[in-house]
C-alpha positions as CSV (number, residue, x, y, z in Angstrom):
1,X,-5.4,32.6,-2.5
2,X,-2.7,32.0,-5.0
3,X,-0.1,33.0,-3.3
4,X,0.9,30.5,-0.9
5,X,2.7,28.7,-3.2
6,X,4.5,31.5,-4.9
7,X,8.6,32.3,-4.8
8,X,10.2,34.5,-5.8
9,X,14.0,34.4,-8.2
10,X,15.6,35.0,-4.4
11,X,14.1,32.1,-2.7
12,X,17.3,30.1,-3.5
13,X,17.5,26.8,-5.1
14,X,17.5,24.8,-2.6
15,X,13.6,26.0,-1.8
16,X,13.0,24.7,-5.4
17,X,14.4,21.0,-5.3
18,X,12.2,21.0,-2.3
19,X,9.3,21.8,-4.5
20,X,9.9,19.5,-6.3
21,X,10.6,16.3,-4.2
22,X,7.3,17.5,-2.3
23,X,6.2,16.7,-5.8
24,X,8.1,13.2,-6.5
25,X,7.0,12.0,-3.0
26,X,3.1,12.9,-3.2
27,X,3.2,11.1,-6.9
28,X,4.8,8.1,-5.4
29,X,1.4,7.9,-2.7
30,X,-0.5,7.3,-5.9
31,X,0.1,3.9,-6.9
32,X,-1.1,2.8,-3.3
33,X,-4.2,4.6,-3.9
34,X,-4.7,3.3,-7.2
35,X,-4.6,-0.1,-6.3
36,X,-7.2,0.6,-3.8
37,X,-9.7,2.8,-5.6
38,X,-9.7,0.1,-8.7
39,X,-10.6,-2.7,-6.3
40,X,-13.3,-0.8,-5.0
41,X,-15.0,0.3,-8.1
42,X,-13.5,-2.0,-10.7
43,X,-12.7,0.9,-12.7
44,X,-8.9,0.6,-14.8
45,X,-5.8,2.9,-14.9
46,X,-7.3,5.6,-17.7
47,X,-10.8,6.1,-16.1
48,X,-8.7,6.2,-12.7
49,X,-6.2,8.6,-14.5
50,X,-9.4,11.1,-15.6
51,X,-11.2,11.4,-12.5
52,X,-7.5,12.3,-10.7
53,X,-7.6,15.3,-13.3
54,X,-10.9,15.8,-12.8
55,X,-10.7,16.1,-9.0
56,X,-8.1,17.8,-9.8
57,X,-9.3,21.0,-11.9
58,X,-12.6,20.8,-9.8
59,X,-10.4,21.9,-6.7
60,X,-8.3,24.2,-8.3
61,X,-10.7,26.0,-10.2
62,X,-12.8,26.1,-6.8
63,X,-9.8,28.2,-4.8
64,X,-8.9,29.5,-8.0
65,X,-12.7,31.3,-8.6
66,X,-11.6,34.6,-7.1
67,X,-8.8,34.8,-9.5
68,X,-10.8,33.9,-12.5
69,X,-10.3,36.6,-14.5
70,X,-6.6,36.0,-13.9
71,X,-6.4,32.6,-15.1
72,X,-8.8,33.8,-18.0
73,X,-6.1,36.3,-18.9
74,X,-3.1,33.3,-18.7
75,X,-4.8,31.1,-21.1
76,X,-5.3,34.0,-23.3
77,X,-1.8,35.4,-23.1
78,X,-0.4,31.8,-24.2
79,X,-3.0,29.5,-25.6
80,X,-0.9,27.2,-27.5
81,X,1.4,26.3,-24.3
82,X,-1.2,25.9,-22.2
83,X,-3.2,23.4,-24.2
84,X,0.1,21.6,-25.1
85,X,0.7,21.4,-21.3
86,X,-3.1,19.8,-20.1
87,X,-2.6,17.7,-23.4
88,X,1.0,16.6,-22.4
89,X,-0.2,15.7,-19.0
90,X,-3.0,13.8,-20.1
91,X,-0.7,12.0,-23.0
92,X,1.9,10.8,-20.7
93,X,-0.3,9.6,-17.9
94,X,-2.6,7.8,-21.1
95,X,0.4,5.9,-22.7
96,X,2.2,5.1,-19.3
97,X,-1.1,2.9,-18.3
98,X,-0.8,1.5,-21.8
99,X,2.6,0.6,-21.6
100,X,1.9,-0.7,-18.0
101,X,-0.5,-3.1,-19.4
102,X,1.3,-4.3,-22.3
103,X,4.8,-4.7,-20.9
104,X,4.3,-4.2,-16.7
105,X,5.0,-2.1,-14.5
106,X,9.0,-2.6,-14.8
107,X,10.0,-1.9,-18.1
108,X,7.3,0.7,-18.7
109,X,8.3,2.4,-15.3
110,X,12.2,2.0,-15.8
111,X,11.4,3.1,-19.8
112,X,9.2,6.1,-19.7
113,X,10.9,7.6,-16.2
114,X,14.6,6.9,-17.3
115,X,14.5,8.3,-20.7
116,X,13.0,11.8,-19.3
117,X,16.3,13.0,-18.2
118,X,18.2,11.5,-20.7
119,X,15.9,13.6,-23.4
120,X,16.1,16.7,-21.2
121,X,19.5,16.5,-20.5
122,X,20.3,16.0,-24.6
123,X,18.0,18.6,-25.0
124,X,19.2,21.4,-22.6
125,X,23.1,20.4,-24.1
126,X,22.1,21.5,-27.4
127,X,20.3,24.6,-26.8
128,X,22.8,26.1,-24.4
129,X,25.9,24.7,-26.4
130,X,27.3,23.5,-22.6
131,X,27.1,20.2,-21.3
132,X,25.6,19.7,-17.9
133,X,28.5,19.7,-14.9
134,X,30.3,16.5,-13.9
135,X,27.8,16.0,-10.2
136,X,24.6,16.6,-12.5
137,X,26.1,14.0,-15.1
138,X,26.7,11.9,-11.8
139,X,23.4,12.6,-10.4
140,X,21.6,11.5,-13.3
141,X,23.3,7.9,-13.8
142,X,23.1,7.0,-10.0
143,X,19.1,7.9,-10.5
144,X,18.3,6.1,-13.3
145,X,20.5,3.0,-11.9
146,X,18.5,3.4,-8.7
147,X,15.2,3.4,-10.9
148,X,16.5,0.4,-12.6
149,X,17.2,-1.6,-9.4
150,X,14.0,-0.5,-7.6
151,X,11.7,-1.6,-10.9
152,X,13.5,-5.2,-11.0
153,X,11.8,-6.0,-8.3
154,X,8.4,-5.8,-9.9
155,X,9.5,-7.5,-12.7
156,X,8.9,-11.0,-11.9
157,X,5.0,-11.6,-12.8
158,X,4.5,-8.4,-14.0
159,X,3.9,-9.7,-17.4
160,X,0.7,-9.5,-19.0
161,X,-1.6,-12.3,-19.8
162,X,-1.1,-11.5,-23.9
163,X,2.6,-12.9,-23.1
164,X,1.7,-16.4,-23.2
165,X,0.0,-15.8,-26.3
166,X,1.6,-15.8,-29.9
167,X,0.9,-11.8,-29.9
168,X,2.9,-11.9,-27.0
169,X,5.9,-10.4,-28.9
170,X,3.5,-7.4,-30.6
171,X,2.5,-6.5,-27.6
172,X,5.7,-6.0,-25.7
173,X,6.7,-3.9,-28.9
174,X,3.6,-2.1,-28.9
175,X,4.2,-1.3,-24.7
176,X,7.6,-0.4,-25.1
177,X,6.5,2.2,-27.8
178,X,4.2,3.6,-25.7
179,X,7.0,4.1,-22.5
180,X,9.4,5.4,-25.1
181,X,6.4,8.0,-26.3
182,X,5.2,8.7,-22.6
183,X,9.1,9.3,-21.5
184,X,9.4,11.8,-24.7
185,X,5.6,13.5,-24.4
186,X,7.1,13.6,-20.1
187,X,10.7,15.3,-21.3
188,X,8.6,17.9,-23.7
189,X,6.4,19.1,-21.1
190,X,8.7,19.5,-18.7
191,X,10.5,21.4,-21.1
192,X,8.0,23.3,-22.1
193,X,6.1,23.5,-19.0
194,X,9.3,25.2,-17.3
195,X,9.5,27.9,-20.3
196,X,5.8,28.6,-19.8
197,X,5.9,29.2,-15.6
198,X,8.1,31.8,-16.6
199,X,5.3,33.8,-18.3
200,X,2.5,32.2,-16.4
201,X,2.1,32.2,-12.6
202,X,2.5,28.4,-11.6
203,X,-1.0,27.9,-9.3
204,X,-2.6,29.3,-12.8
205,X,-1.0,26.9,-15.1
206,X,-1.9,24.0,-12.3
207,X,-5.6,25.1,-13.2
208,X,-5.4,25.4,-16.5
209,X,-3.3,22.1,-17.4
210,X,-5.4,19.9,-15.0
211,X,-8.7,21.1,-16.7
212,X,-7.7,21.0,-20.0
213,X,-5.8,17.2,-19.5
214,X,-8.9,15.9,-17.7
215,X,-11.3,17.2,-20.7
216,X,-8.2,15.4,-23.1
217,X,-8.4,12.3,-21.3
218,X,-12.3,12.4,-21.2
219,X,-13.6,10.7,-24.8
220,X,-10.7,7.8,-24.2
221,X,-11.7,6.9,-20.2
222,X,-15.4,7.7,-21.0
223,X,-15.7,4.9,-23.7
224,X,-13.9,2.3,-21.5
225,X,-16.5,3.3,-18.8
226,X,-16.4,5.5,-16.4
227,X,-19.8,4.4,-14.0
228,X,-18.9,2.7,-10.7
229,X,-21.2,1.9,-7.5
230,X,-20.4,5.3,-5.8
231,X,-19.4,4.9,-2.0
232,X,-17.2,6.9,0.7
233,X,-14.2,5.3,0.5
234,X,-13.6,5.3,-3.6
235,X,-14.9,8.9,-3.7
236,X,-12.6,10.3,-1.0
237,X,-9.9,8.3,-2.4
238,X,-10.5,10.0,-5.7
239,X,-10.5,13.3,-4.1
240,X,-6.9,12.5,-2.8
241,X,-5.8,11.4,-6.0
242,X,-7.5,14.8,-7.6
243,X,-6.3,17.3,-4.7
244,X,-3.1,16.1,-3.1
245,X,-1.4,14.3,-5.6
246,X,-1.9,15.9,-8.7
247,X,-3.5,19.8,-7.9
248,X,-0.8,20.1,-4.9
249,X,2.0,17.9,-6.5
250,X,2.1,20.1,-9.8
251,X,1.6,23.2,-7.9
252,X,4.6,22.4,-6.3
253,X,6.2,20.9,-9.3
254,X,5.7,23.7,-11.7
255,X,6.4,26.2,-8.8
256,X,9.9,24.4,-8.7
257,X,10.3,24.5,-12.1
258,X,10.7,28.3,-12.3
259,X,13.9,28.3,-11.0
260,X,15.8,24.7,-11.9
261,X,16.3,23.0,-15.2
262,X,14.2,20.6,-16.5
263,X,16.8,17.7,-16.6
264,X,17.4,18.1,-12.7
265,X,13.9,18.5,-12.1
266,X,12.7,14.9,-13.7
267,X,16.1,13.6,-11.7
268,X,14.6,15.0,-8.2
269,X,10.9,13.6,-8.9
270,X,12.5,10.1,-9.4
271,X,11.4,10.3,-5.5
272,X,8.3,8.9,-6.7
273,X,9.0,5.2,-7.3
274,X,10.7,5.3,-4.3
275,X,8.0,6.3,-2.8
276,X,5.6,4.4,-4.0
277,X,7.9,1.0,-3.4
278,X,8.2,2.2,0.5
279,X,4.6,2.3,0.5
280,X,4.0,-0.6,-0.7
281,X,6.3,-2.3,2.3
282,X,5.0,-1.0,4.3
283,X,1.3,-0.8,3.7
284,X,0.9,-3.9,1.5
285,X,3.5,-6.1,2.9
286,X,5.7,-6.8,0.2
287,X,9.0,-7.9,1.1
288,X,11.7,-5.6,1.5
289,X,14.2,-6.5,-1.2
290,X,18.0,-6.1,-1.2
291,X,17.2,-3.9,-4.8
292,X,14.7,-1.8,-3.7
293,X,17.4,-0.7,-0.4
294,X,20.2,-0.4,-2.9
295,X,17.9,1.8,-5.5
296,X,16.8,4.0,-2.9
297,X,20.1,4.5,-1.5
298,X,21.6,5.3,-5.5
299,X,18.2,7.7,-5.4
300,X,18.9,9.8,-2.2
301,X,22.3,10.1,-3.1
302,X,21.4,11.6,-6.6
303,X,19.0,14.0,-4.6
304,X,21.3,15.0,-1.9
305,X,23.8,15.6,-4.8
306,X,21.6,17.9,-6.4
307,X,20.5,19.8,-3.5
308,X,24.3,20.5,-2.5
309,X,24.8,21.4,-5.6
310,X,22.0,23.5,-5.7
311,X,23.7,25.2,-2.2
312,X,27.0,25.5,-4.2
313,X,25.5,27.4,-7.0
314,X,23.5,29.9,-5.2
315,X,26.0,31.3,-2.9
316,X,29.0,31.9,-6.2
317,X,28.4,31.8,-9.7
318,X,29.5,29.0,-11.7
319,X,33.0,29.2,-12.8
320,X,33.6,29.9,-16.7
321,X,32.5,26.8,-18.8
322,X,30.4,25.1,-16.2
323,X,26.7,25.2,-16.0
324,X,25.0,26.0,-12.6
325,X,22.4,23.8,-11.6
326,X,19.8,26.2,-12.0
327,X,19.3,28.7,-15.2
């Protein structure tokens, strides 16, 4: 039952940046869903954000019960990782809502997403002692420009009502504190998330993560409320939010991780605000602006970069002094 998902170091990475757009893409069918579920039960972002994980764990420890004693034996094997992951998970998606309300969707999107492989990138240049290759480096700019352009177009009205106010100004500070914590708490897990897959089959640490993040994010989403009118719609909608695009999206992702770095990984799942701004075309009817066509053309550049890269690397090894995409 935990196999399907599996690869193996010889699976090429190419198979990998597939994983994880499969990942970006399935986070950017979110937002849609949010949107829906919270005019259906008037719940907010962080009860919406607990039941996800709680959907989540609830499927993955259902296919997961024949391989209890497995995932028993993970969380045993590396306690401290695990927890840090589920809390990392449930951290980031917590103070991304906050920042969200305080500053809107723009900033905290263009913020929390755009500093992750910035961080990781930093991050991965120290501890090797290399710098990442010139069509990573490229990569990475073009994506984060793309993000840029594709958040401006939320940006008009996307302030909150506290910005007419005279704490106006505190709260922006406050919300921009919370993106720059959510980007960091994202960059850290990923790190450390990609260290632990190593060690820890990835449909195991999908489990464990989603049910320890949802039990995280429990005391915060359970004193804003969590009771809502229960009908079809909101309920299968949660299970989508809990099965596809969170248990199957960080199956995918953490599977993904195994064999790419962490700073190409965050670059790939910059799918999802694309995503999630072609859904919202197309399904809501907003228009189709000039920045949104341009960001998503900067975005599926950086992508295709990556996975020719990725081609590149995998067939020779990288020449003296220059990183291959994958470790």
């Amino acid at each position: 039952m935990f196999s399907f998902l599996s690869t193996n170091a010889s699976a090429g990475a190419r198979l990998s940046l597939l994983q994880l757009s499969i990942a970006g893409v399935l986070w950017g069918t979110a937002g849609v869903v949010v949107q829906v579920v919270a005019a259906r039960t008037g719940l907010g972002a962080v009860q919406i954000g607990f039941y996800r994980l709680l959907f989540a764990a609830g499927t993955m420890l259902l296919l997961g019960l024949p391989a209890r004693r497995q995932i028993w034996a993970a969380f045993r094997s590396a306690p401290g990782a695990v927890i840090t992951a589920g809390v990392g998970l449930a951290a980031y998606q917590a103070l991304y809502f906050v920042a969200v309300r305080l500053t809107g969707v723009s900033i905290a999107t263009v913020v929390s997403l755009g500093l992750a492989p910035v961080l990781l990138s930093a991050w991965e240049t120290i501890r090797t002692r290399q710098r990442p290759g010139n069509a990573e480096l490229g990569a990475s700019a073009a994506a984060i420009i793309g993000l840029v352009l594709i958040s401006s177009v939320t940006a008009d009205g996307a302030t909150t009502d506290d910005s007419a106010t005279g704490s106006g100004m505190t709260a922006a500070g406050l919300g921009l504190l919370a993106a720059i914590a959510s980007g960091t708490v994202y960059a850290a897990s990923t790190a450390l998330s990609r260290r632990t897959t190593q060690g820890v089959p990835p449909l195991i640490l999908t489990t464990l993560s989603c049910t320890i993040g949802a039990i995280a994010l429990a005391p915060i989403a359970v004193a804003r409320g969590v009771a809502f009118a229960p009908s079809f719609q909101p309920i299968a909608l949660l299970g989508y939010l809990g099965a596809i695009t969170t248990a199957l999206a960080y199956a995918c992702f953490y599977t993904g991780l195994r064999h790419t770095s962490g700073s190409v990984a965050v670059v790939v799942t910059l799918l999802e605000p694309l995503t999630a701004a072609l859904l919202a075309v197309l399904l809501i009817g907003e228009p189709l602006a000039l920045p949104t066509i341009a960001g998503g053309l900067l975005l599926l550049g950086a992508v295709t970069t990556l996975y020719l890269g990725a081609g590149r690397s995998a067939e020779a090894p990288a020449p003296s002094g220059q990183p291959a995409l994958t470790e």
